[in-house]
C-alpha atoms as an extended CHARMM CRD file, in Angstrom:
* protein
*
       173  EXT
         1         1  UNK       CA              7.3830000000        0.4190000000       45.2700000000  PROA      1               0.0000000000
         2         2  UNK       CA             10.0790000000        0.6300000000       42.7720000000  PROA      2               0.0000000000
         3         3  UNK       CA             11.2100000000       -3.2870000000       43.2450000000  PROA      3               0.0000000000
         4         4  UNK       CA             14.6170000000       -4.2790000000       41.6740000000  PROA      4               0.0000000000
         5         5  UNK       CA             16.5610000000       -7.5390000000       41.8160000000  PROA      5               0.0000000000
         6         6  UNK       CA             20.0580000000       -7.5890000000       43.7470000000  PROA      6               0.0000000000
         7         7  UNK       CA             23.3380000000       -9.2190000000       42.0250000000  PROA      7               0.0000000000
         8         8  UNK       CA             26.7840000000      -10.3560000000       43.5650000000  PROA      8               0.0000000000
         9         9  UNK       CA             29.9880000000       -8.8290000000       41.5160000000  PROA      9               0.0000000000
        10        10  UNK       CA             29.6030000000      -12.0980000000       39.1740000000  PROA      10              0.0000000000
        11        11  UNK       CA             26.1510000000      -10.6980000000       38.0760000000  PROA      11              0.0000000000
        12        12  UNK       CA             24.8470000000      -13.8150000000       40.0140000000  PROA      12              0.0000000000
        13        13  UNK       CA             21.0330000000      -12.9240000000       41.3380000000  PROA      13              0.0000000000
        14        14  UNK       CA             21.1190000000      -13.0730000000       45.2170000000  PROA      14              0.0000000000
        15        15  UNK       CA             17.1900000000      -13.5990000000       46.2490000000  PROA      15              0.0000000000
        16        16  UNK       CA             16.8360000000      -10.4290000000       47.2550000000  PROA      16              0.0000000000
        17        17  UNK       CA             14.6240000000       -7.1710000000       46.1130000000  PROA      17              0.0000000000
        18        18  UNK       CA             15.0300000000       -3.8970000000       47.3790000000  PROA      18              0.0000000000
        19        19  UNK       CA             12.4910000000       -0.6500000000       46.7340000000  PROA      19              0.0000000000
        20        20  UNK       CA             14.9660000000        1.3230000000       43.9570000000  PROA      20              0.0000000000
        21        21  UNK       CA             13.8580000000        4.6360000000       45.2790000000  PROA      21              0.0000000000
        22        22  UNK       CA             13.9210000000        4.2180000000       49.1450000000  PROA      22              0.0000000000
        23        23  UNK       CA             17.2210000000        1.5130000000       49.8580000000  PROA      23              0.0000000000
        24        24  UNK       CA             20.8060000000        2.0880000000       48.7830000000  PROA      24              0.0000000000
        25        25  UNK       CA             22.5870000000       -0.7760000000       47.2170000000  PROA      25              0.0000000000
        26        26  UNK       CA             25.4550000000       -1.8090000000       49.4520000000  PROA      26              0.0000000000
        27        27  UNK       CA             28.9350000000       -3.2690000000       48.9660000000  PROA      27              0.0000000000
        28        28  UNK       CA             29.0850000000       -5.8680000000       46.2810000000  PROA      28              0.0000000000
        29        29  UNK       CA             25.0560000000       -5.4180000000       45.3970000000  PROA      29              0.0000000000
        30        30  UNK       CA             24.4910000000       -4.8820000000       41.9410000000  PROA      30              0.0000000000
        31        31  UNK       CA             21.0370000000       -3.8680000000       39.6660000000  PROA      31              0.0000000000
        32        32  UNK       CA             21.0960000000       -3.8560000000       36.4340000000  PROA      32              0.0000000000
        33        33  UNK       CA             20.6820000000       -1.4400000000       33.4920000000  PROA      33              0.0000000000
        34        34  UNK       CA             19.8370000000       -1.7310000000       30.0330000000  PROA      34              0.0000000000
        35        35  UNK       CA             20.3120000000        0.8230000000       27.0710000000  PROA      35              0.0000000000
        36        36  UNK       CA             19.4260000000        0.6440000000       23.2670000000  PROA      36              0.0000000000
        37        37  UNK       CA             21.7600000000        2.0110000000       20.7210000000  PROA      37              0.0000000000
        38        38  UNK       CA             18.7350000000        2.0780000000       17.9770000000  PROA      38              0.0000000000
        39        39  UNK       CA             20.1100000000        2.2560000000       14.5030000000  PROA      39              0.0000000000
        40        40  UNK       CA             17.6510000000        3.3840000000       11.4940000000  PROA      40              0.0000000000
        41        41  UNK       CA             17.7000000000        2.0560000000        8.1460000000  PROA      41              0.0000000000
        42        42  UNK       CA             20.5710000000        4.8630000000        6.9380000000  PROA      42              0.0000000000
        43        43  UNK       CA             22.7600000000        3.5400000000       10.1920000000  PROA      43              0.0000000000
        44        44  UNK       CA             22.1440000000        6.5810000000       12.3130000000  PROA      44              0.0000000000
        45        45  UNK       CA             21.3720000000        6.2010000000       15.7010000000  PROA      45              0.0000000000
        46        46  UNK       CA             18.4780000000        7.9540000000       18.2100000000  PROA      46              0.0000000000
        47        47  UNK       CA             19.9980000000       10.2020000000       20.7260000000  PROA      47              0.0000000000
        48        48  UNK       CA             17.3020000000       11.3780000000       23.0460000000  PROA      48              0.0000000000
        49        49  UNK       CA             18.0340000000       14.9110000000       25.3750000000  PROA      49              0.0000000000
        50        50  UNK       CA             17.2150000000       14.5060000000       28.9180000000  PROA      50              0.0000000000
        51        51  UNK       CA             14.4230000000       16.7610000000       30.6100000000  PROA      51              0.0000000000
        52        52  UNK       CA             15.2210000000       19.1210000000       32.6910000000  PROA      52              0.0000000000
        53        53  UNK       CA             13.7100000000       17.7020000000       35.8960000000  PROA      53              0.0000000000
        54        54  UNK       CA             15.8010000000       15.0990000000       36.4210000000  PROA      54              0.0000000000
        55        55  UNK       CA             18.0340000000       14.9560000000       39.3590000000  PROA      55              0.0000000000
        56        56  UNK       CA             21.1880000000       13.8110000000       37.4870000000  PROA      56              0.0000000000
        57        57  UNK       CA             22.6570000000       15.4540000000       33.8730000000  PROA      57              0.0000000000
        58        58  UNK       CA             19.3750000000       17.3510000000       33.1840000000  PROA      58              0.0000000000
        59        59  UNK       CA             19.8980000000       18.8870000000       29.1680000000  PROA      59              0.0000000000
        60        60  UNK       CA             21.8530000000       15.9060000000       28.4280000000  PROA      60              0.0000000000
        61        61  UNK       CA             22.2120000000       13.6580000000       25.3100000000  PROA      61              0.0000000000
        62        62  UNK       CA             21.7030000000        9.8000000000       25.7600000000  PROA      62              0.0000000000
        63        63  UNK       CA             20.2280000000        6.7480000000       24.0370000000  PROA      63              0.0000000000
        64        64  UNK       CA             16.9290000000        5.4230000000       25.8050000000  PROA      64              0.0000000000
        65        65  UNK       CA             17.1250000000        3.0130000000       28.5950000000  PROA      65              0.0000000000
        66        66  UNK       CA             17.0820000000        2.7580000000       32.3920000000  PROA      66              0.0000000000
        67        67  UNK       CA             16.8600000000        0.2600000000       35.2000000000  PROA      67              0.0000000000
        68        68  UNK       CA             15.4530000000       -3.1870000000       34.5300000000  PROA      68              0.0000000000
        69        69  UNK       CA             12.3770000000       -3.6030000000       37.1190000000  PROA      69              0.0000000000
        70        70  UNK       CA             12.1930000000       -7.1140000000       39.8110000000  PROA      70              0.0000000000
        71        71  UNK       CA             11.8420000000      -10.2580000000       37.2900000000  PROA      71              0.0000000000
        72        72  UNK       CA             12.5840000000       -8.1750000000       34.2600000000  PROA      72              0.0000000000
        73        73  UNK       CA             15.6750000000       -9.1180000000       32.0450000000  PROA      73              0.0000000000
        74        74  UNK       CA             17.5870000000       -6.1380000000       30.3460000000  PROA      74              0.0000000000
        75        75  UNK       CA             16.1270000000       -7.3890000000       26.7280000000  PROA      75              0.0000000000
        76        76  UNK       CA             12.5070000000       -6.7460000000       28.2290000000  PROA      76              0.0000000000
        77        77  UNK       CA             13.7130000000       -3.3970000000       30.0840000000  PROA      77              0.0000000000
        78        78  UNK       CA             15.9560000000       -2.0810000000       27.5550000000  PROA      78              0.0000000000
        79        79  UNK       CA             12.3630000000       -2.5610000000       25.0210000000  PROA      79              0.0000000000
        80        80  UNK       CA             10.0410000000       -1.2820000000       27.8890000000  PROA      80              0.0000000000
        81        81  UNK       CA             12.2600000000        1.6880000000       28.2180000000  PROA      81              0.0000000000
        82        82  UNK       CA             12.3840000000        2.5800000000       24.5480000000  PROA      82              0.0000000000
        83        83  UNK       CA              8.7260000000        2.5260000000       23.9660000000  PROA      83              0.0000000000
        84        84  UNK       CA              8.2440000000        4.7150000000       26.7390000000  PROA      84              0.0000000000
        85        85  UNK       CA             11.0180000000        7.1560000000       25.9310000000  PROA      85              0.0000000000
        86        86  UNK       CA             10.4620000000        7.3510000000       22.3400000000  PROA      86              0.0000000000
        87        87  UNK       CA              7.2740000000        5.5690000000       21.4900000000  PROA      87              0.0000000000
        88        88  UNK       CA              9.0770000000        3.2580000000       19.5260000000  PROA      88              0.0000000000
        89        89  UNK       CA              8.0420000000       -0.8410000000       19.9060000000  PROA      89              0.0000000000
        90        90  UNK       CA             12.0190000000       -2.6060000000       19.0470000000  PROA      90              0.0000000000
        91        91  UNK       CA              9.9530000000       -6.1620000000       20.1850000000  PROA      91              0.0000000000
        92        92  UNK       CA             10.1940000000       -6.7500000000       16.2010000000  PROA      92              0.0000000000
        93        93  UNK       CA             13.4210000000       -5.0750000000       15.4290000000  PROA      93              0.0000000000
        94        94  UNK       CA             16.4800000000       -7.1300000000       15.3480000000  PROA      94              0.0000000000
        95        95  UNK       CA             18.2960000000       -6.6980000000       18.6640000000  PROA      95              0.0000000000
        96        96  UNK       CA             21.8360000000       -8.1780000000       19.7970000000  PROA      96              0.0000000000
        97        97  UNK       CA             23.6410000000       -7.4500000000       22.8170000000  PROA      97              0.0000000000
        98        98  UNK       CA             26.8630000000       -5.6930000000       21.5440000000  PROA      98              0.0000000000
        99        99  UNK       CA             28.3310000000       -4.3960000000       25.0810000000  PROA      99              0.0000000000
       100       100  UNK       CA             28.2100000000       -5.2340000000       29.3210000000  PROA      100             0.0000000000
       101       101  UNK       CA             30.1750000000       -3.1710000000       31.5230000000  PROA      101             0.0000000000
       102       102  UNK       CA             29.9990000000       -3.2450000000       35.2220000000  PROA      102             0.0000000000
       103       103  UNK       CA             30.0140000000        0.4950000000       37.3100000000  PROA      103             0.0000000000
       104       104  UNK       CA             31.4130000000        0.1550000000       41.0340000000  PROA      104             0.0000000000
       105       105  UNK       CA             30.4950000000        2.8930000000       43.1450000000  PROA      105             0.0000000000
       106       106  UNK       CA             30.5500000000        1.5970000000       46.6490000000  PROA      106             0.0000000000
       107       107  UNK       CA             29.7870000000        4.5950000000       48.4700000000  PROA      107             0.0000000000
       108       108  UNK       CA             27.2700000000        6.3040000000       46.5830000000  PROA      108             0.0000000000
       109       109  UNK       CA             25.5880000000        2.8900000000       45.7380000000  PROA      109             0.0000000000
       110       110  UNK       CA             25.1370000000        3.5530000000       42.2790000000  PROA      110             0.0000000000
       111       111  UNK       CA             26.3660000000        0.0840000000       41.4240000000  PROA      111             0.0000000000
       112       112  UNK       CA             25.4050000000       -1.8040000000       38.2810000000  PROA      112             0.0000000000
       113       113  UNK       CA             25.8230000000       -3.9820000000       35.3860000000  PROA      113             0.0000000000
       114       114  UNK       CA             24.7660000000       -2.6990000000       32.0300000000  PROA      114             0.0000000000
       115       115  UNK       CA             23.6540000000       -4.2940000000       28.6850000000  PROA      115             0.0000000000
       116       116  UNK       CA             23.9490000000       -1.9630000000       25.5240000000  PROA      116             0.0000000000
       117       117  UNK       CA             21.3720000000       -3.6320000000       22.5810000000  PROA      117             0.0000000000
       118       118  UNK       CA             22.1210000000       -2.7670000000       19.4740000000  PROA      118             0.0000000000
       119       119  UNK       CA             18.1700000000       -2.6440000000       17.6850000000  PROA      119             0.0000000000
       120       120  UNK       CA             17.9850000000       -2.2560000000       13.6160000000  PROA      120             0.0000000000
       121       121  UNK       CA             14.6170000000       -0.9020000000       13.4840000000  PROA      121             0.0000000000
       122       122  UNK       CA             13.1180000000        0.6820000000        9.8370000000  PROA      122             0.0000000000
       123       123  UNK       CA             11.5870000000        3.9980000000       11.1720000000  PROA      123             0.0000000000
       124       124  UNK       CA             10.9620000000        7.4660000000       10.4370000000  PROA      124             0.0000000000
       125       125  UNK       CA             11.6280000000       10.2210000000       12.5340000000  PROA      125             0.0000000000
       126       126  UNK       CA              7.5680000000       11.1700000000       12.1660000000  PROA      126             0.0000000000
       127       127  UNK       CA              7.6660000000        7.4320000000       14.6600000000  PROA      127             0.0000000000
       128       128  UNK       CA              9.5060000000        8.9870000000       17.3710000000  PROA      128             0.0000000000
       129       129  UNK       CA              6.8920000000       10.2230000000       19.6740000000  PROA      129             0.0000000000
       130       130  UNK       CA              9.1400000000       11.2600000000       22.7270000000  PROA      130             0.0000000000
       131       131  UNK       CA              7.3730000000       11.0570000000       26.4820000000  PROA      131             0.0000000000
       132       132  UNK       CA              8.0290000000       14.9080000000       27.9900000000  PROA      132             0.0000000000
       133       133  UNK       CA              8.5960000000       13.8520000000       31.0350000000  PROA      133             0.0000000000
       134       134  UNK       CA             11.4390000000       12.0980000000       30.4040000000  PROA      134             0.0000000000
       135       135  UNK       CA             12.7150000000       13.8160000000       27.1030000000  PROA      135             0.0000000000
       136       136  UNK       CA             13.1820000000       17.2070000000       25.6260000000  PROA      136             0.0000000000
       137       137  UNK       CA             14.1090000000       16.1360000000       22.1360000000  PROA      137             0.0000000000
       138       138  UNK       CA             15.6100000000       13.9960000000       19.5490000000  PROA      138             0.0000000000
       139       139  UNK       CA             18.3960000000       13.6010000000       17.1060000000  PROA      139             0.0000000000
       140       140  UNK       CA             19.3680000000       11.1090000000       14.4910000000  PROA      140             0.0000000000
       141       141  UNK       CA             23.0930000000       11.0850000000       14.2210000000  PROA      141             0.0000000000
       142       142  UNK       CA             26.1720000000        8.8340000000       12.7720000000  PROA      142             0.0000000000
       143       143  UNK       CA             29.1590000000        7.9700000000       15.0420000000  PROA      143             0.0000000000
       144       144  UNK       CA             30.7090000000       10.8220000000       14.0130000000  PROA      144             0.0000000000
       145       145  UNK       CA             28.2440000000       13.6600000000       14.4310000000  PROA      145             0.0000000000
       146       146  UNK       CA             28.3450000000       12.0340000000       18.2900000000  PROA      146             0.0000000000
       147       147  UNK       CA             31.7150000000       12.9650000000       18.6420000000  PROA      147             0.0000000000
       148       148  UNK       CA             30.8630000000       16.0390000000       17.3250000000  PROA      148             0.0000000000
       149       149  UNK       CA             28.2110000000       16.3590000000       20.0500000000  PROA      149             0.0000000000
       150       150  UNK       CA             29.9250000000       15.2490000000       22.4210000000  PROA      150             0.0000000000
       151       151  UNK       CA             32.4830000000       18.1410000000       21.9750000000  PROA      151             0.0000000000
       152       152  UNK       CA             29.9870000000       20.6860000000       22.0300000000  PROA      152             0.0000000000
       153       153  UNK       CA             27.4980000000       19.2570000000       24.5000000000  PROA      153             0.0000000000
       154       154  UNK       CA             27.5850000000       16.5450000000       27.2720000000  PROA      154             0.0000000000
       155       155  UNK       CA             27.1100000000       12.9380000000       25.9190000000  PROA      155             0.0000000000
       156       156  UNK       CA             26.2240000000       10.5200000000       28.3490000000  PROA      156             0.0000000000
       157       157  UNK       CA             27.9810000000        6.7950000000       28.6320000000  PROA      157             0.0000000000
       158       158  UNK       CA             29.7760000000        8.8370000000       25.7380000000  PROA      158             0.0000000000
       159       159  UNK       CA             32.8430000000        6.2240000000       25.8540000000  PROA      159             0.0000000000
       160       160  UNK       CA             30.2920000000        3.3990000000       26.2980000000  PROA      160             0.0000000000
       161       161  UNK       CA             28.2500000000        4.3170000000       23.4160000000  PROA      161             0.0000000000
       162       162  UNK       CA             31.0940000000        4.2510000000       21.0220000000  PROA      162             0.0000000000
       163       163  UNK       CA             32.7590000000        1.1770000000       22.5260000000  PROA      163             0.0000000000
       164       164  UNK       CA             28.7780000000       -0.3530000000       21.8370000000  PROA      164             0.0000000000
       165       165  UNK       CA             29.6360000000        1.1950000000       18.0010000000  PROA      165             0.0000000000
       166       166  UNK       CA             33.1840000000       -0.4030000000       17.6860000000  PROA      166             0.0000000000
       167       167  UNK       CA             31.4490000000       -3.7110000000       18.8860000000  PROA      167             0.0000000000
       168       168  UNK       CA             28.7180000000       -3.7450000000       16.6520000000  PROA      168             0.0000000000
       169       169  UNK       CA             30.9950000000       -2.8880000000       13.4420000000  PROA      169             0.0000000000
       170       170  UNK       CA             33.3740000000       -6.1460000000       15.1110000000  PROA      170             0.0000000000
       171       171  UNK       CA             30.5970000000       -8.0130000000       15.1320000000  PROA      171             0.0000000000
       172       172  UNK       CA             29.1560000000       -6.9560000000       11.1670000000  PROA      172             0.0000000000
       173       173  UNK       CA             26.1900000000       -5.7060000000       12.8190000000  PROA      173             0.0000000000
C-alpha cells in the first residue's frame, strides 16, 4: 500500500489516508507534492528526463520529486525523492521553500498542493547517479537554456519551474 495523507482546500490535514495507487482523491481532497529545483555551485540547475515507462509525459524533462508518502512532510519527500532519482543526499545542502501552488482537478482527482525547494548543493555531475527506472538522463542547465528546452522539447511544471527561479532570485537565493 501506497498510503498518502488527505488535505481540505486550506492544505489543512483531514485524518484520513488513502492507498495512492488504488483510491481516487475526491472533491476538495488534496495530497501533496514536493519538487527540488537543485542548483550547483555555477547556478545551474538538474533537469532529469523521464523514462519511458511511465504512464504520464514519458521522454520528458523535469526536476526530481514526487508525492510525499503518509506522515512524510514535502522537505523529507522532496529529499527522499532526490536521492532516489539522482543519487544525490540534499539532507546537508541548503534548502528553502521558494514556491506552493495548488492543482484542482476535480474529476480526474489529480488534486494537490506542491512545494518547489530550492537546494544549493556543491556537486559534480560524476555525483549524479540517476535510478533507470525512473530516469533516462540528465542535464545541467541555466534558466535560460530551459527556455531553450522547453522550446524544443516538453518541460514539465515548465511555468512553475521558472516562477520557483523568479522567486528564488526575489528572495537573493
Amino acid at each position: 500500500m501506497e498510503a498518502i495523507d488527505v488535505y481540505n482546500r486550506n492544505r489543512e490535514f483531514t485524518g484520513l489516508k488513502i492507498d495512492r495507487q488504488r483510491e481516487k482523491l475526491q472533491p476538495d481532497q488534496y495530497m501533496l507534492y514536493a519538487l527540488a529545483l537543485i542548483a550547483d555551485r555555477d547556478g545551474r540547475f538538474l533537469l532529469t528526463r523521464r523514462a519511458m515507462n511511465k504512464k504520464w509525459a514519458p521522454g520528458a524533462w523535469e526536476i526530481p520529486g514526487g508525492g510525499v508518502d503518509a506522515g512524510e512532510t514535502t522537505e523529507t519527500a522532496m529529499v527522499r525523492e532526490a536521492m532516489e532519482e539522482t543519487g544525490l543526499d540534499l539532507s546537508d545542502c541548503r534548502r528553502d521553500r521558494v514556491l506552493t501552488y495548488r492543482n484542482d482537478e476535480p474529476e480526474s482527482g489529480d488534486n494537490y498542493f506542491c512545494d518547489i525547494y530550492l537546494a544549493h548543493c556543491d556537486f559534480q555531475p560524476s555525483d549524479v547517479q540517476i535510478q533507470a527506472s525512473e530516469v533516462l538522463e540528465f542535464r545541467l542547465a541555466t534558466a535560460e537554456e530551459i527556455c531553450a528546452l522547453n522550446e524544443q522539447s516538453s518541460v514539465l511544471h515548465y511555468e512553475r519551474i521558472m516562477d520557483a527561479v523568479q522567486a528564488a532570485k526575489e528572495l537573493g537565493l
